[in-house]
SEMAR-929711 format. One line per field, with one value per residue (C-alpha): residue number from 1; x, y, z. Coordinates in steps of 0.5 Angstrom, whole numbers. Layout:
pos <- (NUM,...)
px <- (X,...)
py <- (Y,...)
pz <- (Z,...)
***
This chain:
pos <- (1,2,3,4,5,6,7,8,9,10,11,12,13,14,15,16,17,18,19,20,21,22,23,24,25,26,27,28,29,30,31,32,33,34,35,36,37,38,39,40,41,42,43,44,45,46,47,48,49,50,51,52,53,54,55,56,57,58,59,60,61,62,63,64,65,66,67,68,69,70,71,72,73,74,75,76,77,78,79,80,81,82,83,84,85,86,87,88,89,90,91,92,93,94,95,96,97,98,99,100,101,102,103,104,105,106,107,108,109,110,111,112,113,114,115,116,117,118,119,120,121,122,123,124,125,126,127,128,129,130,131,132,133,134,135,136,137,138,139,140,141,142,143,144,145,146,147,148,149,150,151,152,153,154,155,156,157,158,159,160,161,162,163,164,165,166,167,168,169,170,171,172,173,174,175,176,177,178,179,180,181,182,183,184,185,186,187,188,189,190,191,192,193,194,195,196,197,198,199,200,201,202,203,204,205,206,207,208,209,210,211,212,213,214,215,216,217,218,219,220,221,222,223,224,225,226,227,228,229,230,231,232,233,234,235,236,237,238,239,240,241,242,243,244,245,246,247,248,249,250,251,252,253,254,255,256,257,258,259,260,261,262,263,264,265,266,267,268,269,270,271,272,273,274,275,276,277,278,279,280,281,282,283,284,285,286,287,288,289,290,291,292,293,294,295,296,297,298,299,300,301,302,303,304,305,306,307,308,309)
px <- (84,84,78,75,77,70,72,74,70,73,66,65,65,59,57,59,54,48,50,49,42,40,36,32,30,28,24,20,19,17,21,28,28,32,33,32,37,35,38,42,44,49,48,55,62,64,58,60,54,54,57,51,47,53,52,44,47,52,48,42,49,52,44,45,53,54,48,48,40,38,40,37,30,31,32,26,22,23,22,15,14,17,12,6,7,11,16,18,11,11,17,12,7,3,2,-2,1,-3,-1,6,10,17,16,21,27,33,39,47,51,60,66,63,68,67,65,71,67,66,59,54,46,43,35,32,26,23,18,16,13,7,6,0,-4,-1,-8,-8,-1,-1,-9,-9,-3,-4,-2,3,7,7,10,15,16,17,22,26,26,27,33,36,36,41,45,46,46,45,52,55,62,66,65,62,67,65,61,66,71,70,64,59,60,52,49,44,45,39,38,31,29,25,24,17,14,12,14,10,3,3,-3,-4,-4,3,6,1,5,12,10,10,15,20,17,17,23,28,24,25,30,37,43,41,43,50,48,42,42,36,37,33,32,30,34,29,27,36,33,32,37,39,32,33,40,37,33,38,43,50,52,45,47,54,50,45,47,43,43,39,41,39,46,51,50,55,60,59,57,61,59,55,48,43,44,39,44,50,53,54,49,43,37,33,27,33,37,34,29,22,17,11,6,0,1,7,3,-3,2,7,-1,-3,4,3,-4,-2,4,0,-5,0,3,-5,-6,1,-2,-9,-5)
py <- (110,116,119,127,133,137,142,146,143,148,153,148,141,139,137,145,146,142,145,152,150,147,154,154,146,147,153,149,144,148,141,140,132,127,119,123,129,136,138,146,151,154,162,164,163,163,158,152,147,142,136,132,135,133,127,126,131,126,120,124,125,118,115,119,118,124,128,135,136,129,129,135,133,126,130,135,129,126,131,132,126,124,132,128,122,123,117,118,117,111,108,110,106,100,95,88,83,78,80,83,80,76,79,83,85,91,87,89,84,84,83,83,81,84,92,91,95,93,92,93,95,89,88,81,80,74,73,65,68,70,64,61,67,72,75,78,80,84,84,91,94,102,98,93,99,104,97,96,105,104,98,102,108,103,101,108,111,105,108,114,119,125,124,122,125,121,123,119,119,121,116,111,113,110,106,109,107,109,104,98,90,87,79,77,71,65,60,56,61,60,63,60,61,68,72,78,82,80,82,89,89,89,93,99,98,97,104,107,106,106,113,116,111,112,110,107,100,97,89,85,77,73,66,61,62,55,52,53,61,62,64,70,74,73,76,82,83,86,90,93,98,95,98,95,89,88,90,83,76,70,63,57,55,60,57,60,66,66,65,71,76,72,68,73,71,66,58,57,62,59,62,62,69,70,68,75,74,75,80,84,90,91,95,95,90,92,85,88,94,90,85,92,95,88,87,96,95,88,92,98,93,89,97,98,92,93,99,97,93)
pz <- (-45,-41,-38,-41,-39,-38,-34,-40,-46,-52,-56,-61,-58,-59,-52,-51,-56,-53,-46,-49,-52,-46,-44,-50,-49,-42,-43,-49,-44,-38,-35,-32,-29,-33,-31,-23,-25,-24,-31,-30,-35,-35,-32,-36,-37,-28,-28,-32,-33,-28,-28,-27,-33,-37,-36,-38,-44,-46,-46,-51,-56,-56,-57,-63,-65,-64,-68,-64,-68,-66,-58,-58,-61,-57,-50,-51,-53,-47,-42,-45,-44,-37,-35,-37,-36,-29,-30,-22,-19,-22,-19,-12,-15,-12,-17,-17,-13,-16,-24,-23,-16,-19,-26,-25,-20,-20,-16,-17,-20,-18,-22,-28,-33,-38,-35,-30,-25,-18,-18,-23,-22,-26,-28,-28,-33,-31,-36,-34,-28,-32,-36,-32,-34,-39,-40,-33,-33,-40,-41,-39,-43,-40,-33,-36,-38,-31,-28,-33,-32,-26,-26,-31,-26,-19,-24,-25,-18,-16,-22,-17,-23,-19,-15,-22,-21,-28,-35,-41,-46,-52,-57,-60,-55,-49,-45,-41,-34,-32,-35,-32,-35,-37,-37,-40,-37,-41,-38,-39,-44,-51,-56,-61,-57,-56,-54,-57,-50,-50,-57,-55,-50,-52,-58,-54,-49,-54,-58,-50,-48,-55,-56,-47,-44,-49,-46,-40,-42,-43,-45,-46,-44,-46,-43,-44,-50,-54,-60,-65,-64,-64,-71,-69,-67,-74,-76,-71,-74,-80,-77,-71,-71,-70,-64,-61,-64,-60,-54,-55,-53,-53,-49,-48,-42,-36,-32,-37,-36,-30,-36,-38,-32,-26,-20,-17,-20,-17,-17,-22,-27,-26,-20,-13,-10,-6,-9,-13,-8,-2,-4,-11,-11,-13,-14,-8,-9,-5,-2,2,4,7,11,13,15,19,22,24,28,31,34,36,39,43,46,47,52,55,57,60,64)
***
C-alpha cells in the first residue's frame, strides 16, 4: 500500500481539520510536548504544519477511528496531564534499585516477521522478577507508576518520533511504523495469590496509560502464561475493542516467542540474542549511580596521588 500524501492534505480531511485546531488546544493547555514532540501549528497557508506534529495528530485520530471530536478530547486531555505530571522527567528519575532493578527493560528486536521492519524497539516487563516481595515493589502505587512512566518514556525517545520523516496512513488503511512491541514476562508469578497492592497497581497503569500513551503500541505478548489462566483471554475479549484484541497474543512458554518475533530475543525466549541485562536499556537505578560516583572518586583519588608523587 502506498504511503500518504501529506504535503498537501485537501481542507476537509480530517487530520487537516485536527492541524487547523491545533492552535486552540495548545493555547487551553498552555502546553505543546507530546510522546518528546514539541507540537507546532501552523502560522498559514506558506507554512504547512510540521511533519513531526502530524504524526502525534494522526496517532490521536487513529486511537479514536478517525472521530476528529474524540482525538481532539483525548489530545488536550493528555497534554493536561504530560504538564502536571511532567512524564519526560520521569524518564531522568532515580528509582529504587531494590524495588524496581530487572522489572523492566527498552531493547530492540530485528527482522520481526510480522512488521517487515528492520528493527524494532521492544519493552520487556518482567514481572517474576518482583515476585519474592511484591509488596515492595507495588506497595507504594504513586512510586510503582512514575517507574512504570518512565519506562514507557525511555521506550518512546527509542521510537525517535522527533526525527519521524514517514507518514501514518490513515486508520484502517495501513499500520502505523511508530510503535513499540511489548512482551509481559510471567514467569513464577501467581496469578491465583495476588496482593491487593498489585491489582491497585495494574488498575491504574492500565486507566493511565489507555487515557495518555495512545497508539504507542503495535503488539502485546504474554509469555508464560499458565494453561489454566488461558481462560482469560477470552474473558477479556468481551471486554476489549477488536482492534486491541488482534494486537494481544498469549503463550505458555517463554521460548515460543522467538516463533512469533524472530531469533533476535534472549535464549530464555526461544532466540539467539544477547541477554536483556546485556544489551536492553533501563531507567537509573540509584545502585548505578552510587557505583558511577564510587568509581568517580576512586579515579580522582588515584589522579591525586600520581600527582604527590
Amino acid at each position: 500500500m502506498a504511503s500518504p500524501d501529506w504535503s498537501n492534505l485537501p481542507p476537509d480531511h480530517n487530520l487537516a481539520k485536527f492541524a487547523a485546531d491545533l492552535p486552540d488546544i495548545l493555547s487551553q493547555t498552555d502546553y505543546n510536548e507530546m510522546y518528546g514532540v514539541t507540537l507546532q501549528a501552523s502560522g498559514d497557508a506558506d507554512q504547512p504544519t510540521p511533519h513531526t506534529t502530524l504524526i502525534i495528530l494522526q496517532k490521536f485520530l487513529r486511537a479514536n477511528m478517525n472521530d476528529l471530536t474524540k482525538a481532539k478530547a483525548q489530545l488536550t486531555d493528555a497534554l493536561a496531564w504530560r504538564k502536571s505530571y511532567n512524564p519526560l522527567a520521569a524518564k531522568d528519575d532515580t528509582f529504587s534499585a531494590d524495588k524496581f532493578a530487572g522489572l523492566g527493560f527498552v531493547t530492540t528486536i530485528k527482522d520481526v516477521p510480522s512488521t517487515g521492519h528492520k528493527e524494532d524497539v521492544a519493552t520487556f516487563n518482567i514481572y517474576g522478577a518482583a515476585t519474592q516481595d511484591p509488596k515492595k515493589t507495588f506497595g507504594d502505587t504513586d512510586a510503582f507508576v512514575r517507574w512504570r512512566v518512565a519506562l514507557m518514556e525511555l521506550t518512546l525517545s527509542q521510537l525517535h518520533l522527533a526525527s519521524a520523516t514517514q507518514p501514518i496512513p490513515d486508520y484502517g488503511q495501513g499500520a502505523d511504523p511508530y510503535q513499540a512491541i511489548q512482551i509481559h514476562d510471567y514467569l513464577s508469578v501467581s496469578f491465583f495469590r495476588q496482593p491487593g497492592e498489585i491489582k491497585a497497581s495494574s488498575a491504574k497503569i492500565i486507566d493511565l496509560f489507555s487515557k495518555y500513551y495512545p497508539e504507542t503500541v503495535s503488539y502485546k505478548y504474554f509469555v508464560n502464561v499458565p494453561l489454566v489462566m488461558q481462560w482469560m483471554m477470552g474473558a477479556m475479549k468481551m471486554l476489549l475493542s477488536k482492534d486491541s484484541i488482534q494486537k494481544m497474543t498469549w503463550l505458555t512458554y517463554g521460548n515460543q516467542l522467538a516463533s512469533y518475533v524472530g531469533g533476535d530475543v534472549p535464549k530464555e525466549y526461544g532466540g539467539t540474542g544477547q541477554g536483556l541485562k546485556e544489551k536492553a536499556l533501563t531507567p537509573t537505578y540509584d545502585d548505578a549511580v552510587k557505583e558511577a560516583r564510587a568509581t568517580e572518586a576512586s579515579t580522582k583519588a588515584v589522579a591525586e596521588n600520581a600527582e604527590a608523587k
